[in-house]
PDB file of N, H, CA, C and O in Angstrom:
ATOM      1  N   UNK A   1      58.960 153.982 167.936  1.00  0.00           N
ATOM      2  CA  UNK A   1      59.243 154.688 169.165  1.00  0.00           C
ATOM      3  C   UNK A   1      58.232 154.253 170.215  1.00  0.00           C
ATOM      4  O   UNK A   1      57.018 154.359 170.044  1.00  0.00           O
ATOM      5  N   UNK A   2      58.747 153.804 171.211  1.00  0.00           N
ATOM      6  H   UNK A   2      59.733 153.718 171.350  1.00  0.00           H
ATOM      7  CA  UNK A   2      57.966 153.706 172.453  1.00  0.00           C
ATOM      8  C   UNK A   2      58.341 154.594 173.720  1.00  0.00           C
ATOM      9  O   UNK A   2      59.330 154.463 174.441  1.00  0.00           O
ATOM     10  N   UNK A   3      57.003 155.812 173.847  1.00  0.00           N
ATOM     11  H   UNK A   3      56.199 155.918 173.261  1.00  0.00           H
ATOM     12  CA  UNK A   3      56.928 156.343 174.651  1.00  0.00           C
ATOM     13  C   UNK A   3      56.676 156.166 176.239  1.00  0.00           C
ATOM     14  O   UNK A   3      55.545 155.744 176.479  1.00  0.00           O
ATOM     15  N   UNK A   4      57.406 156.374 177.265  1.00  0.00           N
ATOM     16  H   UNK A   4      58.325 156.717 177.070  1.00  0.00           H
ATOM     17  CA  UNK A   4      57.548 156.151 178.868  1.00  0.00           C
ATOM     18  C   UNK A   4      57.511 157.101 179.523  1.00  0.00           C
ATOM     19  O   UNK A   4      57.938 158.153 179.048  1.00  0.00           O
ATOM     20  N   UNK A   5      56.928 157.056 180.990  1.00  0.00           N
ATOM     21  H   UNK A   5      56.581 156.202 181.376  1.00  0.00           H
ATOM     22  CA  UNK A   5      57.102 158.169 181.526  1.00  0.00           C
ATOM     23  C   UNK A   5      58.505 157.518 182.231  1.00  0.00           C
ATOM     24  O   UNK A   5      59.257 158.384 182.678  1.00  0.00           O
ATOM     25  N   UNK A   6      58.894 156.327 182.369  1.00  0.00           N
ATOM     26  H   UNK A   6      58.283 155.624 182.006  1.00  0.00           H
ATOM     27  CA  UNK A   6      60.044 156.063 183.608  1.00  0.00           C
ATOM     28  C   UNK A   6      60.961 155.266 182.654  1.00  0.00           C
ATOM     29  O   UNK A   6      61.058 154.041 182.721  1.00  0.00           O
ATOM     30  N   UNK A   7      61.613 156.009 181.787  1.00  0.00           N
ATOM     31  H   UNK A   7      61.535 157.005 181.733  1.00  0.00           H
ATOM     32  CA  UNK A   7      62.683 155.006 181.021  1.00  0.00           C
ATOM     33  C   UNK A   7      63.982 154.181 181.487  1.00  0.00           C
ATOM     34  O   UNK A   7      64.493 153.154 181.041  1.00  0.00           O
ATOM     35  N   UNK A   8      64.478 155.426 183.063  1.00  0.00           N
ATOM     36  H   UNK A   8      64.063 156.260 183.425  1.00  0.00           H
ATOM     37  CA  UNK A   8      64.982 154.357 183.313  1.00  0.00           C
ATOM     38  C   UNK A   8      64.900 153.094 184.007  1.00  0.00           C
ATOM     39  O   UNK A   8      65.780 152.236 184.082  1.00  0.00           O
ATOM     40  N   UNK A   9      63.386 153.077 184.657  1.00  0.00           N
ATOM     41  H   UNK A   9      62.671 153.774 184.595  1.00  0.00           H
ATOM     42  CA  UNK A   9      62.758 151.681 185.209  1.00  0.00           C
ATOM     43  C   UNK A   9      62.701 150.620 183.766  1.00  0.00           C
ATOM     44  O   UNK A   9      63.149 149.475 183.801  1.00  0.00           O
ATOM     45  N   UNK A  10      62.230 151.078 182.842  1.00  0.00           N
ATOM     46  H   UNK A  10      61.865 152.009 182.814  1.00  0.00           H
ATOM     47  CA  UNK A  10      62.246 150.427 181.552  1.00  0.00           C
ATOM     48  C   UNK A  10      63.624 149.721 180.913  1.00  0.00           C
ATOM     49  O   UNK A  10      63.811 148.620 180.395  1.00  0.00           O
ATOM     50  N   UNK A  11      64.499 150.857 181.185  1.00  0.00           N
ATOM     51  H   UNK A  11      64.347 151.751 181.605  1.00  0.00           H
ATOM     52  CA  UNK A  11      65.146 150.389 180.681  1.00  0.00           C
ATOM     53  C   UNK A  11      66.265 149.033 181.280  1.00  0.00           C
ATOM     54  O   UNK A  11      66.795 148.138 180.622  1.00  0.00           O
ATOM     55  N   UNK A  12      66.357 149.378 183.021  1.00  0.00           N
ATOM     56  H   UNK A  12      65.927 150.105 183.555  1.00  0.00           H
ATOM     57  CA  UNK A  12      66.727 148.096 183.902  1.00  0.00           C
ATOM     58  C   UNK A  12      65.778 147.010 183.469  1.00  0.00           C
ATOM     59  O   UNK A  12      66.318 145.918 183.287  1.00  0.00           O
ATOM     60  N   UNK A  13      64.801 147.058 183.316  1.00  0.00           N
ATOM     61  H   UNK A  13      64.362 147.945 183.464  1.00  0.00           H
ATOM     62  CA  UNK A  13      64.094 145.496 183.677  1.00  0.00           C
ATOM     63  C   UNK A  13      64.215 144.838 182.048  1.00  0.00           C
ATOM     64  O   UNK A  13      64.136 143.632 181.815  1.00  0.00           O
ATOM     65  N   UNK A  14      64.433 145.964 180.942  1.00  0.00           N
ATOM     66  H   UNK A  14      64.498 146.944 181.132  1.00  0.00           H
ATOM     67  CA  UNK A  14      64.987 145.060 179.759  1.00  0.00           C
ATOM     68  C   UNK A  14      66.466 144.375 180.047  1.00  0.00           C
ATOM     69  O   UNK A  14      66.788 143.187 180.070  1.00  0.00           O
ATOM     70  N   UNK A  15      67.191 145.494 180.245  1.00  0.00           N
ATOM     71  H   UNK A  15      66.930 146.459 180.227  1.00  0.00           H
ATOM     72  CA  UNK A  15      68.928 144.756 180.629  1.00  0.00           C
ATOM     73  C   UNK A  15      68.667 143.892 181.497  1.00  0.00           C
ATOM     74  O   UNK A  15      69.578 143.071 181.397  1.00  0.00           O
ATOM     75  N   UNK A  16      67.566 143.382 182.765  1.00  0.00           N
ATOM     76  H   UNK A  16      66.825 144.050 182.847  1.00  0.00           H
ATOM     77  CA  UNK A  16      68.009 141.996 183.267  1.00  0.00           C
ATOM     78  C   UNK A  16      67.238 141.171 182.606  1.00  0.00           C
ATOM     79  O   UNK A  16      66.685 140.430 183.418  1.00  0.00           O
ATOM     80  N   UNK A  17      66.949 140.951 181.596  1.00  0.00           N
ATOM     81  H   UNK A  17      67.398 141.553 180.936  1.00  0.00           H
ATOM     82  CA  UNK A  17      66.030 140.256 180.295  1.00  0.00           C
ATOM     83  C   UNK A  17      66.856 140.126 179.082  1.00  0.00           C
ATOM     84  O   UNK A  17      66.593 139.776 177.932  1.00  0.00           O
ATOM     85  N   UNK A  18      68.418 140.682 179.943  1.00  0.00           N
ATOM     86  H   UNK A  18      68.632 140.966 180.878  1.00  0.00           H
ATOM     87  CA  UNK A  18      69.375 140.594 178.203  1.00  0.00           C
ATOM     88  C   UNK A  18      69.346 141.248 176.849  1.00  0.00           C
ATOM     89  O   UNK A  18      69.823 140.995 175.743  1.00  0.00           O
ATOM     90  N   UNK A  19      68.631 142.144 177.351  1.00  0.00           N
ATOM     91  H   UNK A  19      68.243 142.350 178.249  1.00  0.00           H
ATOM     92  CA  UNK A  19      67.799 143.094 175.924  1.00  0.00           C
ATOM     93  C   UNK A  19      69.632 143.913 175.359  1.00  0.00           C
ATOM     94  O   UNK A  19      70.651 143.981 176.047  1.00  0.00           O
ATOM     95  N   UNK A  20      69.438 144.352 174.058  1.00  0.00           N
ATOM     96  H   UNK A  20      68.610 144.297 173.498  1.00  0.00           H
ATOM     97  CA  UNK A  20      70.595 144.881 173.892  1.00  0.00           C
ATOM     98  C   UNK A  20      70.217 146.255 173.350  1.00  0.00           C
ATOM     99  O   UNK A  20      69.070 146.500 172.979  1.00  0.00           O
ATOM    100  N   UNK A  21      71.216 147.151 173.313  1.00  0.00           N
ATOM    101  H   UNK A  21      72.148 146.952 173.615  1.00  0.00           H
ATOM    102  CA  UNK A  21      71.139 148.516 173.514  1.00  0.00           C
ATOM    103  C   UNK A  21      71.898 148.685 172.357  1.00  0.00           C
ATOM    104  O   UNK A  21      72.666 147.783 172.021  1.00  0.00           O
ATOM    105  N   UNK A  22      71.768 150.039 171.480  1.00  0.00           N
ATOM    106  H   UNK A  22      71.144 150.772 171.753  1.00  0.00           H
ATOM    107  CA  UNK A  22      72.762 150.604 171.078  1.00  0.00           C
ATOM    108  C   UNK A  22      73.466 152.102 171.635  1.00  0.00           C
ATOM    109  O   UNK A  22      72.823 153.150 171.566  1.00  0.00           O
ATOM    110  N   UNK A  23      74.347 152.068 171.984  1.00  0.00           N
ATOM    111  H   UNK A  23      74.869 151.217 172.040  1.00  0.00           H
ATOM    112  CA  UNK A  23      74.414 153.466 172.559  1.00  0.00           C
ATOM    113  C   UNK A  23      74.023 153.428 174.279  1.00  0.00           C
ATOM    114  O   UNK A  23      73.376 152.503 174.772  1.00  0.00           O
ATOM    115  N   UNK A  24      74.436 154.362 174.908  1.00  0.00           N
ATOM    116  H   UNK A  24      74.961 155.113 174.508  1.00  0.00           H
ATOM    117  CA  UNK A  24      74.053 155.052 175.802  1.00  0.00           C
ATOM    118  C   UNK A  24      72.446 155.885 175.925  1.00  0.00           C
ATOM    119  O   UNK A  24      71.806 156.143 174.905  1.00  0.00           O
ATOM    120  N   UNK A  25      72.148 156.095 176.752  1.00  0.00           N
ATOM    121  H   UNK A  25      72.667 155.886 177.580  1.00  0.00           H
ATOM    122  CA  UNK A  25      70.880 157.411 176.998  1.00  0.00           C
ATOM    123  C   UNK A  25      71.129 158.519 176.791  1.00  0.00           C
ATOM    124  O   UNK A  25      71.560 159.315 177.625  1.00  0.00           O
ATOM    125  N   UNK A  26      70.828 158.797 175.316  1.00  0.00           N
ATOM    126  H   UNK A  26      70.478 158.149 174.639  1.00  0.00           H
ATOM    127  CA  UNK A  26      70.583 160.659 175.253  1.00  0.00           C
ATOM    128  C   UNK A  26      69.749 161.858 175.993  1.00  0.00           C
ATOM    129  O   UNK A  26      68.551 161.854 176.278  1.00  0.00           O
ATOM    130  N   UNK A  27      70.564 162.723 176.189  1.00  0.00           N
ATOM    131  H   UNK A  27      71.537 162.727 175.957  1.00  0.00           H
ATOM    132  CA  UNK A  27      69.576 163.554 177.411  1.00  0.00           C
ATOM    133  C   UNK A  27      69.338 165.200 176.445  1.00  0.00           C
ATOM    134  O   UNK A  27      70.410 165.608 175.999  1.00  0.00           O
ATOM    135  N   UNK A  28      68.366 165.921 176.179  1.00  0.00           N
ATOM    136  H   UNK A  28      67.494 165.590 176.541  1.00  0.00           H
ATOM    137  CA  UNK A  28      68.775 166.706 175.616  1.00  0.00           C
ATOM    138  C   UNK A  28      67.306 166.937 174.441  1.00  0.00           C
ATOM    139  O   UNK A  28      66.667 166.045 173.884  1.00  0.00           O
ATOM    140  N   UNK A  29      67.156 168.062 174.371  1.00  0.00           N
ATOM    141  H   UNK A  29      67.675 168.787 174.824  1.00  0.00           H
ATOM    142  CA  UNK A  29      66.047 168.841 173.455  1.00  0.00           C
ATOM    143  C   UNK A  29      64.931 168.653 174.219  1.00  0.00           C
ATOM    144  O   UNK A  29      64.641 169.422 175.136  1.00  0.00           O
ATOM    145  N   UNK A  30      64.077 167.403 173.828  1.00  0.00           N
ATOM    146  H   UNK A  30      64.313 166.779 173.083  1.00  0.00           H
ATOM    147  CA  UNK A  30      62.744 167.119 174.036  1.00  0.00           C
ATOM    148  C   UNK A  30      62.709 166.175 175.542  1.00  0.00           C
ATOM    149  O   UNK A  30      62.313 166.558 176.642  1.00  0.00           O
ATOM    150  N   UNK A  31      63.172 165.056 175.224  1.00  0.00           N
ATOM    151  H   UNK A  31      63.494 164.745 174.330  1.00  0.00           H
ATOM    152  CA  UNK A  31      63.729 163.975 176.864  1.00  0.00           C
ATOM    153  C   UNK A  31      64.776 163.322 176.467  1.00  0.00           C
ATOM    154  O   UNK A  31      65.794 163.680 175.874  1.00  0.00           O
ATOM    155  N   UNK A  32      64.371 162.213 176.904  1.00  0.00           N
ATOM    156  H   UNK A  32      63.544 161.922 177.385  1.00  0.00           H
ATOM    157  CA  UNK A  32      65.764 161.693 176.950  1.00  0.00           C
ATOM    158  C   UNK A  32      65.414 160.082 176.453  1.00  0.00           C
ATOM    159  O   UNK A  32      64.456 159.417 176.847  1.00  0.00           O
ATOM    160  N   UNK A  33      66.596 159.599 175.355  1.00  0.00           N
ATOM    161  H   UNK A  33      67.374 160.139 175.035  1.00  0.00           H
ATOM    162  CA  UNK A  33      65.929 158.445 174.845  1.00  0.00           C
ATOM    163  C   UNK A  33      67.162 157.459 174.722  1.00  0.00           C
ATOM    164  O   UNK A  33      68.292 157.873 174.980  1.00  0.00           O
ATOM    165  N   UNK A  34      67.004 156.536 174.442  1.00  0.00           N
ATOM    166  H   UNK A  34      66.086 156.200 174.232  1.00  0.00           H
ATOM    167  CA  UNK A  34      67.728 155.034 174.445  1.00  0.00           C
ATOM    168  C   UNK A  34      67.140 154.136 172.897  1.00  0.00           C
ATOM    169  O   UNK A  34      65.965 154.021 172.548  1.00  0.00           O
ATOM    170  N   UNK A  35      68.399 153.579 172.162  1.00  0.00           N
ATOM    171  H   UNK A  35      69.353 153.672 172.445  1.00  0.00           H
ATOM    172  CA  UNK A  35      67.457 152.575 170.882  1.00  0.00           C
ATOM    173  C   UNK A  35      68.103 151.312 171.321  1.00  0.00           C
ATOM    174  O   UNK A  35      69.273 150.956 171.461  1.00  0.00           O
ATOM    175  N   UNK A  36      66.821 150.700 171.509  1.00  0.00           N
ATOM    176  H   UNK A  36      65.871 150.990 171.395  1.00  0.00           H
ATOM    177  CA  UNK A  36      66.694 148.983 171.683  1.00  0.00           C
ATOM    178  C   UNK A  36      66.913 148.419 170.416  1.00  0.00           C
ATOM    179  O   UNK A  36      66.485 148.856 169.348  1.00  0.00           O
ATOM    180  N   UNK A  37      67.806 147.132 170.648  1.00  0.00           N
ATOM    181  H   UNK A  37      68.154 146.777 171.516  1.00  0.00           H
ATOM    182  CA  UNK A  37      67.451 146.425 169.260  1.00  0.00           C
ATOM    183  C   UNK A  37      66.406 145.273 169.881  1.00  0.00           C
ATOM    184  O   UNK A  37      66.229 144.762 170.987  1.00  0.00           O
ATOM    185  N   UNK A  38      65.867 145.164 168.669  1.00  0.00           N
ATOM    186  H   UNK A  38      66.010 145.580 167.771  1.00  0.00           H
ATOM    187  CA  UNK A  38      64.410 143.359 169.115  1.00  0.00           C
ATOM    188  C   UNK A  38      65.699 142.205 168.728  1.00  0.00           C
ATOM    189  O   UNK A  38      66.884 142.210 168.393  1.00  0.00           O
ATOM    190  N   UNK A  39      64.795 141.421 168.971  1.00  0.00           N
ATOM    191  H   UNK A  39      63.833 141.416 169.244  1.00  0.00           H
ATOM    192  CA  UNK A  39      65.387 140.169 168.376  1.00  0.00           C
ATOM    193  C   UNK A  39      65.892 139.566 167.259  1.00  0.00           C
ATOM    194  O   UNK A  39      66.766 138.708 167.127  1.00  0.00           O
ATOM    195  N   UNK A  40      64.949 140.365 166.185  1.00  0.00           N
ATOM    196  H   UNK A  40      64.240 141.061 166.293  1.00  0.00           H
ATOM    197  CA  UNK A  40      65.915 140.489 165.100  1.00  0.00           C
ATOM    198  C   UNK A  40      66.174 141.602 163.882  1.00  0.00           C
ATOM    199  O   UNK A  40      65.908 141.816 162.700  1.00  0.00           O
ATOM    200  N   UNK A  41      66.918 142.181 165.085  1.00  0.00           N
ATOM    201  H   UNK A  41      67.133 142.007 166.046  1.00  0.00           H
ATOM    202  CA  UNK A  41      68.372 143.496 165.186  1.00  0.00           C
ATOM    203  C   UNK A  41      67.036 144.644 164.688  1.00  0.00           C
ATOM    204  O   UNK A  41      67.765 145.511 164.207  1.00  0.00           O
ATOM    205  N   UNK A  42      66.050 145.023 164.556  1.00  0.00           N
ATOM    206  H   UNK A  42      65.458 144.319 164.947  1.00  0.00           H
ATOM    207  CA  UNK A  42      65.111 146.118 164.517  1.00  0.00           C
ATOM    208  C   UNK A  42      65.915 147.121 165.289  1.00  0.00           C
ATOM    209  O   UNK A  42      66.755 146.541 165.977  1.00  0.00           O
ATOM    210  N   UNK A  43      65.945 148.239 165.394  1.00  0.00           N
ATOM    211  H   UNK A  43      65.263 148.710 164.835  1.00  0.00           H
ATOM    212  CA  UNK A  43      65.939 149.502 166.439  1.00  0.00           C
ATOM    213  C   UNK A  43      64.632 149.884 166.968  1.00  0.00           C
ATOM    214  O   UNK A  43      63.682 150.253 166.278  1.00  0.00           O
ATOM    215  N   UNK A  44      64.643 149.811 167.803  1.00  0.00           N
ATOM    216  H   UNK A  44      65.414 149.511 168.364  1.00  0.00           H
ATOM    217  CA  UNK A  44      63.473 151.026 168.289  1.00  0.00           C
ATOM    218  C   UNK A  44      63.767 152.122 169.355  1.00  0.00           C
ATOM    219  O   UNK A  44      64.801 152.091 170.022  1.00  0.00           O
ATOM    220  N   UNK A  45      63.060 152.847 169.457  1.00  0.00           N
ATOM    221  H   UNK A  45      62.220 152.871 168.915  1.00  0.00           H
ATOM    222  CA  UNK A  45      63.880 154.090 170.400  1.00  0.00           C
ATOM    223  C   UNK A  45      63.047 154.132 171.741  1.00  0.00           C
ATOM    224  O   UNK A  45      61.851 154.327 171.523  1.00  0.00           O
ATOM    225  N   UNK A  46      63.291 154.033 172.720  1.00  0.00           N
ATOM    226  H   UNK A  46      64.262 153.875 172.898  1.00  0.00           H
ATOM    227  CA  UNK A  46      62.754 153.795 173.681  1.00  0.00           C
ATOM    228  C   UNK A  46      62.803 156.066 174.394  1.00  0.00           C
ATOM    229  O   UNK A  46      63.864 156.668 174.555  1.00  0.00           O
ATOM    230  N   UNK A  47      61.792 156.525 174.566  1.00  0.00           N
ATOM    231  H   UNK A  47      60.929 156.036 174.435  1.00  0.00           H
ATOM    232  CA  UNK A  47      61.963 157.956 174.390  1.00  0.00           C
ATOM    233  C   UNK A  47      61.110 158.095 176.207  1.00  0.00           C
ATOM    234  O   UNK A  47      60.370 157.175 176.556  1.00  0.00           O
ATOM    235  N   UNK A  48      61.365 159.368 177.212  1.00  0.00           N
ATOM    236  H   UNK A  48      61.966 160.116 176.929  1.00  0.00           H
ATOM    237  CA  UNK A  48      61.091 160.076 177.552  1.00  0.00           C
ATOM    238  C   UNK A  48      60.478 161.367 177.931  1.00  0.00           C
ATOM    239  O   UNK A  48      61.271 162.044 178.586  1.00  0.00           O
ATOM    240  N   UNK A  49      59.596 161.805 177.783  1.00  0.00           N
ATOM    241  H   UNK A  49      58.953 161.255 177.251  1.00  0.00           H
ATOM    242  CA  UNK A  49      59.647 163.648 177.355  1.00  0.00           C
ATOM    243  C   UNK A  49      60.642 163.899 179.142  1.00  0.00           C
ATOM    244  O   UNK A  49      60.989 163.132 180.040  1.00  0.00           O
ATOM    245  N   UNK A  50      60.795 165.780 178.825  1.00  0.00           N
ATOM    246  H   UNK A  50      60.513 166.404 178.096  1.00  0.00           H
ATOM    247  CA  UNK A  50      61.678 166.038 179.828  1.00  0.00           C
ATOM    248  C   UNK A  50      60.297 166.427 181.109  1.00  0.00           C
ATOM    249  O   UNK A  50      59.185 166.795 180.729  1.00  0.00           O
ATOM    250  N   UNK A  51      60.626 166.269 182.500  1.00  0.00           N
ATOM    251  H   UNK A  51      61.528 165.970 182.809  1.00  0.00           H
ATOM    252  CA  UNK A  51      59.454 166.644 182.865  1.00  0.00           C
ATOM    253  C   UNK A  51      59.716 167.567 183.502  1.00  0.00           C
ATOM    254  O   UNK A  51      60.917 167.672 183.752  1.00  0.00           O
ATOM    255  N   UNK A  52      58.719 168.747 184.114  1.00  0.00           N
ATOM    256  H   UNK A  52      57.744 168.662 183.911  1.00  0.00           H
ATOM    257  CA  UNK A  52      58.371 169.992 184.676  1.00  0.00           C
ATOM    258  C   UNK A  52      58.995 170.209 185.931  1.00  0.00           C
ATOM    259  O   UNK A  52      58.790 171.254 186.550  1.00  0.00           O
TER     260      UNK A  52
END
């Protein structure tokens, strides 16, 4: 898990880098998160907290 305060700045500048996604952005409980795959096919979760 890699924690952000600006996931969705994070997450544009991977998509113009071709990065691939699984899923959409979950919004909901804690923040809001996205899972990246690496290069070779790993997940990682790219996470948010919700803010104040």
């Amino acid at each position: 898990m890699i924690v952000t305060n600006e996931v969705d700045v994070l997450i544009e500048r991977l998509r113009r880098a071709d990065a691939r996604f699984r899923g959409e952005i979950s919004d909901g409980g804690a923040g809001r998160a996205i899972l990246l795959e690496d290069p070779s096919g790993n997940v990682i979760e790219l996470f948010e907290f919700k803010k104040d």
